[in-house]
C-alpha positions as CSV (number, residue, x, y, z in Angstrom):
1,X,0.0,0.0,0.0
2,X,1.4,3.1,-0.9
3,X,2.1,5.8,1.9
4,X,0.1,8.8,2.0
5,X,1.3,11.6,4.4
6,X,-1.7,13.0,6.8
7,X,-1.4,16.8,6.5
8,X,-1.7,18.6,9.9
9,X,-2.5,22.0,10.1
10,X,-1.7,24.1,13.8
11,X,-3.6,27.1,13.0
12,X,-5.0,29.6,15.8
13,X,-6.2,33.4,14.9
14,X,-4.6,34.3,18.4
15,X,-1.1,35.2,18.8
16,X,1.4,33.8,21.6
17,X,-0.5,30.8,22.0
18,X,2.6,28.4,21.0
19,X,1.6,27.2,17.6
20,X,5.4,27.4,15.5
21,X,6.9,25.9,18.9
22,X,4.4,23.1,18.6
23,X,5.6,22.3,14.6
24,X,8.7,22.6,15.5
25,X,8.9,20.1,18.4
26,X,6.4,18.0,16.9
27,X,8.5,17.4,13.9
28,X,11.5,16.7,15.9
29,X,9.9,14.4,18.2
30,X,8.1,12.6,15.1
31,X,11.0,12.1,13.4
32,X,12.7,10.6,16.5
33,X,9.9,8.0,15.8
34,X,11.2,7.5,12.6
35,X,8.6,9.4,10.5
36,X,9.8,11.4,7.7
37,X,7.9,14.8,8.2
38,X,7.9,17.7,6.1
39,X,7.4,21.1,7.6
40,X,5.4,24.0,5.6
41,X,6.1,27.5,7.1
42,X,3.7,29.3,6.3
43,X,4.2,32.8,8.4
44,X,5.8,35.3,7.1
45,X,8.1,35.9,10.3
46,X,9.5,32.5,9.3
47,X,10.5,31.7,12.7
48,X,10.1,28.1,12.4
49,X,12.4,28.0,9.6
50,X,15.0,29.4,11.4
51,X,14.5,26.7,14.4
52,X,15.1,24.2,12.6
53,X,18.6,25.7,11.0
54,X,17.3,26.8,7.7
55,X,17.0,30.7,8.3
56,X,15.5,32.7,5.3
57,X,18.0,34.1,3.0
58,X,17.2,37.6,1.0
59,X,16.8,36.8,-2.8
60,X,17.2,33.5,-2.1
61,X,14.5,31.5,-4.6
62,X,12.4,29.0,-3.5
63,X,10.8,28.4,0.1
64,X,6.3,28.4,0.4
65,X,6.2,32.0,-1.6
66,X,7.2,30.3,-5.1
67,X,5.7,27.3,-4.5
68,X,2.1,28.9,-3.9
69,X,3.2,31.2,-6.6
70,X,4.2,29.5,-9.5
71,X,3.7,26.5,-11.3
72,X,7.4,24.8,-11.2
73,X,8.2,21.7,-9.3
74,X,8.3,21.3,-5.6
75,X,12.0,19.5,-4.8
76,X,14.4,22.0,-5.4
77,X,12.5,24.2,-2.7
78,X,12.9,21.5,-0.1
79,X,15.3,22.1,2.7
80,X,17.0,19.4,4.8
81,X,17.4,20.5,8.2
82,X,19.9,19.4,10.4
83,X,17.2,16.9,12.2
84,X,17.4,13.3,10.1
85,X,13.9,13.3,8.8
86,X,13.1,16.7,9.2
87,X,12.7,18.4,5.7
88,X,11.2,22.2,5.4
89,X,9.2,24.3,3.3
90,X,11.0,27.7,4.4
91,X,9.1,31.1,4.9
92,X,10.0,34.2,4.0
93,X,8.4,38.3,4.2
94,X,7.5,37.5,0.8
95,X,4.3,35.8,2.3
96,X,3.0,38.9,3.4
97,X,2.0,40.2,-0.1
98,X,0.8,36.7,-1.5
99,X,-2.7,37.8,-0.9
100,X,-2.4,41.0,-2.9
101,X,-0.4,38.5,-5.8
102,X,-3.3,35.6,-5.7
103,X,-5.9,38.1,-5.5
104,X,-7.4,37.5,-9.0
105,X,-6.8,33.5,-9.4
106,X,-9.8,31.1,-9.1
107,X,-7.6,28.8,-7.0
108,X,-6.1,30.7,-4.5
109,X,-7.9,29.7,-2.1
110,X,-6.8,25.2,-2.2
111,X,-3.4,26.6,-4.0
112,X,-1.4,24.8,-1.3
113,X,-3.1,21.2,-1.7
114,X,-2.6,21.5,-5.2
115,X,0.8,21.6,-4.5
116,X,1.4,19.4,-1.6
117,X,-0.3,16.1,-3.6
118,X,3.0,15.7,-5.8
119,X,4.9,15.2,-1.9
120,X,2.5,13.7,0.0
121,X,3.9,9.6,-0.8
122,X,6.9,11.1,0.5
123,X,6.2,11.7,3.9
124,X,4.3,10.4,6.9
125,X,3.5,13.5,8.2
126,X,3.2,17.6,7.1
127,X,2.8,20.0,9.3
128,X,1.9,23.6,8.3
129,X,3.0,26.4,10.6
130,X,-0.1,28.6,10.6
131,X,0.1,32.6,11.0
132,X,-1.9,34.3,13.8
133,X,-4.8,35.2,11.7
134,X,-7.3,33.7,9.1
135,X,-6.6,35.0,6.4
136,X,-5.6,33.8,2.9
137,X,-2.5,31.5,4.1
138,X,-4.3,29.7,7.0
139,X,-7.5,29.0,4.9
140,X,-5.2,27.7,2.2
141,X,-3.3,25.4,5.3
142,X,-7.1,24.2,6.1
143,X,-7.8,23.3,2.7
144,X,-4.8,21.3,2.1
145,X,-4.7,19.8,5.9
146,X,-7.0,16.5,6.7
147,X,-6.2,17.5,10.4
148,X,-6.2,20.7,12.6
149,X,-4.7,20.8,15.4
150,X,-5.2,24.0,17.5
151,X,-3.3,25.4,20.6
152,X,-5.0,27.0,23.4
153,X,-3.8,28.9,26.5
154,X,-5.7,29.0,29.6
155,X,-6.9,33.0,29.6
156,X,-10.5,34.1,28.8
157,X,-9.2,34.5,24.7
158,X,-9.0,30.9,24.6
159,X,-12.7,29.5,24.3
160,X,-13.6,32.7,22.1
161,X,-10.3,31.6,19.5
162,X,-11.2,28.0,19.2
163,X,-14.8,29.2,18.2
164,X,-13.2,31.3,15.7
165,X,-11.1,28.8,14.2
166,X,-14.2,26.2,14.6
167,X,-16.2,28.3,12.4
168,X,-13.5,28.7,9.7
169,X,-13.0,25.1,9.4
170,X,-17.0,24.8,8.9
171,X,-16.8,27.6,6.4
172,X,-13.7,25.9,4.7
173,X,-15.4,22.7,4.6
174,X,-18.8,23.9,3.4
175,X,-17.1,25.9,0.0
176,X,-13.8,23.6,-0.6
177,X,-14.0,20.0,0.5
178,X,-15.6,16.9,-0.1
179,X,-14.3,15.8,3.5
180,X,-14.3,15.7,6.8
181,X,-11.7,18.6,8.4
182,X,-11.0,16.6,12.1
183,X,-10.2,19.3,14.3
184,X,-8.3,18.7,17.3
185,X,-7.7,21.2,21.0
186,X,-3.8,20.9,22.5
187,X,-3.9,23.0,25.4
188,X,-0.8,25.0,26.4
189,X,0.8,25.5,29.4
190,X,3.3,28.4,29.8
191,X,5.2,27.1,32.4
192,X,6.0,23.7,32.3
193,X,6.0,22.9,36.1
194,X,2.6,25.2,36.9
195,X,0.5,23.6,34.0
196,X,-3.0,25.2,32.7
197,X,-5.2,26.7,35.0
198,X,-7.8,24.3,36.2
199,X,-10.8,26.3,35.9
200,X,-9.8,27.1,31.9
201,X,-8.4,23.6,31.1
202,X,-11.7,22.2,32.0
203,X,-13.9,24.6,30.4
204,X,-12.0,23.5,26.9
205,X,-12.6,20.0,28.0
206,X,-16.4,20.1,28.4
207,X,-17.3,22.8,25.2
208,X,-15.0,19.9,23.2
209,X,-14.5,16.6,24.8
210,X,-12.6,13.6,23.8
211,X,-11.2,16.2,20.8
212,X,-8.6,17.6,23.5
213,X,-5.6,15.9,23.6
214,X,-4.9,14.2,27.2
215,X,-1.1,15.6,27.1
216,X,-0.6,19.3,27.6
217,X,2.3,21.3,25.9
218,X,4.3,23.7,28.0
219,X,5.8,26.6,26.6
220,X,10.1,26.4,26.7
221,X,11.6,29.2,28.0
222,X,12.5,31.9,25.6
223,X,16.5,30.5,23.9
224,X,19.1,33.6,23.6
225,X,20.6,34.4,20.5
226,X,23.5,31.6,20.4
227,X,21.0,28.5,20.3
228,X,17.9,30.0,17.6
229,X,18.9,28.5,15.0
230,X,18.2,24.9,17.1
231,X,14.5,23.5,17.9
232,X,14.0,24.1,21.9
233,X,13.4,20.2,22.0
234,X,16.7,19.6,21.1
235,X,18.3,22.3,23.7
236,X,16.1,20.6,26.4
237,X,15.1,17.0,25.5
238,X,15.2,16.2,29.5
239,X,13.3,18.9,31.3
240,X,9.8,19.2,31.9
241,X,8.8,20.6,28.4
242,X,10.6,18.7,26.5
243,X,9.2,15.7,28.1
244,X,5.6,17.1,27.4
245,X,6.6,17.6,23.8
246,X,7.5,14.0,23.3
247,X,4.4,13.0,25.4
248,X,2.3,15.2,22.8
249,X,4.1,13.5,19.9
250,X,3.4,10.4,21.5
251,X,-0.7,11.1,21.7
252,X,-0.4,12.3,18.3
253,X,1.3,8.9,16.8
254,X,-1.5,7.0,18.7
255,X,-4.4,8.7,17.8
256,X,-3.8,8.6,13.7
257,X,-2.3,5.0,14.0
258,X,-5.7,4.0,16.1
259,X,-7.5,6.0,13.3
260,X,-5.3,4.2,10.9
261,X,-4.4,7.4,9.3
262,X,-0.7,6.5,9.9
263,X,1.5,3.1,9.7
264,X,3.4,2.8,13.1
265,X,6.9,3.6,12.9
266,X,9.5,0.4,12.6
267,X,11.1,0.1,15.7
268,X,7.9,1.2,17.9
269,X,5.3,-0.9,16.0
270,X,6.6,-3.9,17.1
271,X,6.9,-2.9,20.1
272,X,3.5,-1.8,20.7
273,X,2.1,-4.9,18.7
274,X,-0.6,-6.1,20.7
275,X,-1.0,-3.7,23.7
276,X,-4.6,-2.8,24.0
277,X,-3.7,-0.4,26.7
278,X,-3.2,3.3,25.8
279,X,-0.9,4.5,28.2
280,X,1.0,1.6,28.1
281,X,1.4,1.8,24.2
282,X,2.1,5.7,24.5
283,X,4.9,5.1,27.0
284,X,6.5,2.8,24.8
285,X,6.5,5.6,21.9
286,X,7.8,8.0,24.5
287,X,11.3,5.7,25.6
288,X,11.8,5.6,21.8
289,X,11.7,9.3,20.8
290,X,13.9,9.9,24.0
291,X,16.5,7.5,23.4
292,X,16.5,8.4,19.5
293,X,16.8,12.0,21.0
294,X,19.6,11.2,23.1
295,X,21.7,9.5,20.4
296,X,21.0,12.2,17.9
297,X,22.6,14.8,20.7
298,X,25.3,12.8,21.7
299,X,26.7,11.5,18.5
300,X,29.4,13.7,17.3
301,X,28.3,12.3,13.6
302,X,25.0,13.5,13.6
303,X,24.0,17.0,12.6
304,X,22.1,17.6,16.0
305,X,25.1,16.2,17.7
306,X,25.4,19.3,20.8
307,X,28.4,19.2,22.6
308,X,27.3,20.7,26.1
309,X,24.8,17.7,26.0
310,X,26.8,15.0,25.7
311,X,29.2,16.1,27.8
312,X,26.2,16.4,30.7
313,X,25.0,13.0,29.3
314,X,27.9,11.3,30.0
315,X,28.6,13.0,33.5
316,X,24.8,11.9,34.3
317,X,26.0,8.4,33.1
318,X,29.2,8.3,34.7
319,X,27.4,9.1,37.8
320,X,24.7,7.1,37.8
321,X,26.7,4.4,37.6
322,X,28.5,5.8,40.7
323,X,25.6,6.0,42.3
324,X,24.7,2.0,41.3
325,X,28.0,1.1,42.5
326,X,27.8,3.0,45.6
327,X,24.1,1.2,46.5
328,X,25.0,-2.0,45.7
329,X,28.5,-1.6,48.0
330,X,26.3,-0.2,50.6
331,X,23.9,-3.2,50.5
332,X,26.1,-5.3,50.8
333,X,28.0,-3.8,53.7
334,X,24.6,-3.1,55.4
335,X,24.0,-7.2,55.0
336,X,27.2,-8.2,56.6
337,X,26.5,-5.3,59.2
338,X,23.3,-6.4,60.0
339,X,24.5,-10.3,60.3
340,X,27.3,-9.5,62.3
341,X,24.9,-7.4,64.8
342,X,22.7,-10.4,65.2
343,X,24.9,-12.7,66.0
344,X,26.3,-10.2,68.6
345,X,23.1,-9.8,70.1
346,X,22.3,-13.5,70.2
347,X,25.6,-14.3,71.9
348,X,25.4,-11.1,74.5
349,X,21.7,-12.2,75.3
350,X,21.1,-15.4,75.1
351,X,23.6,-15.8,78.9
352,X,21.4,-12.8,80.0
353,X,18.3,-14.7,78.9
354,X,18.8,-17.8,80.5
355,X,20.1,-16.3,83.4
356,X,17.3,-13.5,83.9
357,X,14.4,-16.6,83.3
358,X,16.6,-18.4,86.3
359,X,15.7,-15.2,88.6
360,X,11.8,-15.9,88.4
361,X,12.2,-19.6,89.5
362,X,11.6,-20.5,92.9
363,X,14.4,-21.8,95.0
364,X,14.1,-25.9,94.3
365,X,13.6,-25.5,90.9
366,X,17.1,-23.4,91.2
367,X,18.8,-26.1,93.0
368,X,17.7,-28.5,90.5
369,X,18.7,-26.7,87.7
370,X,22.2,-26.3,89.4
371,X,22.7,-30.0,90.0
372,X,21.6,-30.5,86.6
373,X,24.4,-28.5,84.9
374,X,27.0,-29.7,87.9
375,X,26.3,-33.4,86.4
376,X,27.2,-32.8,83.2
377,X,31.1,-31.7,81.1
378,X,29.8,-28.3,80.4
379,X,31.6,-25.8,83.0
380,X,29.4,-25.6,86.4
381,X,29.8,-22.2,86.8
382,X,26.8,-21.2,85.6
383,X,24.8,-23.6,88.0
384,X,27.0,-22.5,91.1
385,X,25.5,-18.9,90.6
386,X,22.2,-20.1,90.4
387,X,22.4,-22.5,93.6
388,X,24.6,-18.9,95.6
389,X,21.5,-17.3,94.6
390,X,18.9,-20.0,96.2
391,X,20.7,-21.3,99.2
392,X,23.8,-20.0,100.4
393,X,24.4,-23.2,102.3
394,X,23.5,-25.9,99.9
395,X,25.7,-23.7,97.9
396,X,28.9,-24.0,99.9
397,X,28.6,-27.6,100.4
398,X,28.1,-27.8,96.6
399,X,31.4,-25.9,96.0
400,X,33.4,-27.9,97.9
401,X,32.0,-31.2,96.3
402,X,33.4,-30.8,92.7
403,X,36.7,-29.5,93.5
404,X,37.1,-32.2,95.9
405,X,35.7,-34.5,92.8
406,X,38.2,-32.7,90.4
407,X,41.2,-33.5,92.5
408,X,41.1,-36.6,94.2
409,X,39.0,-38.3,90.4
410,X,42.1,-40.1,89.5
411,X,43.4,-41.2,92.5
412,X,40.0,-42.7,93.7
413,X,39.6,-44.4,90.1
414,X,43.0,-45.6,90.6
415,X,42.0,-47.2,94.2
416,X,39.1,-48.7,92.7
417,X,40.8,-50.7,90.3
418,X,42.9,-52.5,93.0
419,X,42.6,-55.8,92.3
420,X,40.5,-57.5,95.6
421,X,42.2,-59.7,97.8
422,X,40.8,-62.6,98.8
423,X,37.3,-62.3,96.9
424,X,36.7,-59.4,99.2
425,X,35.9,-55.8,98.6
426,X,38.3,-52.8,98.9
427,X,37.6,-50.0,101.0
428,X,38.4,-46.5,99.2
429,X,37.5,-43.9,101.7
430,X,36.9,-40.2,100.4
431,X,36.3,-37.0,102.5
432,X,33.6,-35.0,101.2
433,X,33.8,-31.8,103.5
434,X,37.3,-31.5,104.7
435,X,37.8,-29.0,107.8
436,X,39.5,-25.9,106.7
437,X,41.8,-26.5,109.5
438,X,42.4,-29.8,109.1
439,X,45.8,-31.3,107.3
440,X,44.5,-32.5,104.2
441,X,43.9,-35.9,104.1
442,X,45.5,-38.9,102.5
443,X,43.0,-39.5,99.4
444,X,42.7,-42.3,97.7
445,X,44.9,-44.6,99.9
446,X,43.0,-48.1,100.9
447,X,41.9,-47.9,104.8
448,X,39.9,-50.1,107.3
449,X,37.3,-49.0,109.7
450,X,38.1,-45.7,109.9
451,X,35.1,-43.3,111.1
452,X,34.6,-40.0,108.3
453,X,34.5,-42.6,105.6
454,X,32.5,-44.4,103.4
455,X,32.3,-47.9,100.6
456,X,34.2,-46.3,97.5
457,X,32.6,-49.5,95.5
């Protein structure tokens, strides 16, 4: 099927309202979408020709003036810009007398979509850069355009311009066409991070519905004189209106490919294959403009190659992978941190634990507890502090006990093993208390009937 470009039209008898910044970034943005768009300036001030690097030249043949003018052929008037896909129509203050030149032809008023069916299998999209007024050049721009697009701010003009223009197009449509003229509402913000006023915005919304875009544009700040020769979207592709530029681009793709006024570009066709979701197939077409963007700005190849921009773009690379590193080193750390803690706190509380639940017993559950541990190869300390705690006494006579035990073990496991003499037992005796004061005893050696003692066996 042969391609047919869809003609827009951004055309607004009020001044100020945004309309040669919206051509201009809309053409950037579509091309970043890999649409080949021709832009038609079509106001004599020609400052969309000069923001996209093509300023008029005096005497210089060729540009919208001839073409409406006379009947030679269109390609030698095309301008490539230094956008890839980006091809213009230029302006010049010859415009201002074309209708004083066209005043006595038949035609003059459809001139322009006489002359834009010869390009229109060349493109995806035109867009014609309206002047603020209605006069001969934007009813021509209707005539030839199957879409209008028009900007509104959010003052008390608005509602009143968008009448205007809505009456044109009916007039337009009633003498010149045999179709349909869809007219569209993009409303304007002029700063980016305020938005439209609320009260306005929804005003437009209710007098025309679901023909107001869902995106707003914002306004870029006004460039100084070493960057207008350069579309703002591509001094700015990052900030807030740049991003809403790309988001309007993105609506724009969706609505005519939903319409099926326009073939979805290569790369973000098959991406969006399939997504029934709106959003979710405008954010797709909004990654791909921005990273087409990007490499456009940061390739020193590329005509729209800027080199304050990719210097930033790689310091915002460079340290955002800093920053990647940094979190994932932290992490880590923080892990080992956290493990290291909790073993800490198990091996300071666990003692204090045990020991703390051993305060709330009652006295013979301590004792047992200490007799427990005392009967087993794990150090006894811990059950000598419980039994001090429950009974002093118990606890001294327990203390004396195992070091006795301790001391005298091998030498009472050595009188044991005696061998007997005569079939009879041997008699090991083993002091259990010794008196302080006292020699200390003998251990271990083999006695007979000695009081103090007891049957070793």
């Amino acid at each position: 099927m042969e391609r047919t470009a869809q003609v827009i039209a951004i055309a607004s008898p009020k001044g100020g309202v945004g309309k040669t910044a919206i051509v201009v970034n809309l053409a950037v943005a579509l091309a970043a979408a890999d649409q080949a768009v021709l832009v038609v300036d079509l106001d004599p001030l020609a400052t969309a020709s000069r923001r996209l690097g093509c300023p008029p030249v005096a005497g210089e043949a060729g540009g919208t003036f001839d073409l409406l003018t006379s009947s030679g052929g269109t390609a030698a008037v095309i301008r490539q810009t230094l956008v890839p896909e980006v091809s213009l129509l230029s302006a010049s203050t010859q415009l201002g007398e074309l209708e004083d030149v066209l005043s006595s032809s038949a035609d003059r008023t459809w001139r322009l979509k006489q002359r834009l069916a010869p390009l229109r299998p060349r493109y995806s999209l035109i867009l014609l850069d309206c002047p603020p007024s209605l006069g001969l050049l934007t009813r021509n721009a209707l005539s030839a355009a199957d879409r209008v697009l028009v900007p509104a701010t959010d003052d008390l003009a608005a509602l009143e311009a968008l009448r205007d223009t809505e009456q044109l197009v009916a007039r337009i449509i009633a003498q010149s066409r045999q179709t349909p003229l869809d007219l569209a509402v993009l409303l304007v913000a002029a700063d980016p991070l305020r938005g439209t006023d609320r009260r306005s915005a929804a005003a437009v919304r209710k007098a025309f519905g679901n023909r107001v875009f869902d995106t707003e544009f914002a306004l870029f700040s006004a460039p100084s004189s070493a960057v207008q020769d350069r579309p703002p979207l591509l001094r700015g592709p990052q900030g807030a209106a740049g991003q809403a530029a790309i988001a309007v681009a993105a609506e724009l793709i969706d609505r005519l490919t939903v319409a099926g006024a326009l073939a979805a570009a290569p790369g973000s066709g098959r991406l969006t294959e399939g997504l029934q979701d709106r959003a979710a197939r405008q954010s797709l077409y909004r990654s791909v403009m921005a990273r087409r963007l990007m490499t456009w700005l940061t390739n020193p190849a590329s005509p729209a190659y800027d080199h304050e921009i990719a210097l930033g773009y790689q310091e915002r690379l460079g340290y955002e992978a800093r920053k990647r590193g940094a979190e994932r080193s932290y992490g880590i750390h923080r892990t080992l941190w956290m493990a290291l803690a909790a073993l800490a706190a198990v091996a300071v509380l666990s003692p204090m634990a045990f020991l703390g639940a051993t305060r709330l017993m009652p006295a013979d559950w301590k004792a047992k507890v200490a007799m427990a541990l005392m009967g087993t190869r794990t150090p006894w300390e811990a059950g000598m502090a419980i039994l001090a705690g429950a009974d002093p006494v118990a606890f001294r006579q327990w203390f004396g006990t195992p070091r006795m035990v301790q001391a005298d073990r091998r030498e009472l496991e050595a009188c044991l093993a005696l061998p007997t003499v005569d079939g009879q037992q041997r008699r090991c005796t083993l002091t259990l208390v010794p008196e302080p004061s006292a020699p200390p005893a003998d251990h271990g050696q083999p006695r007979d009937g000695t009081q103090g003692s007891r049957d070793g066996h």
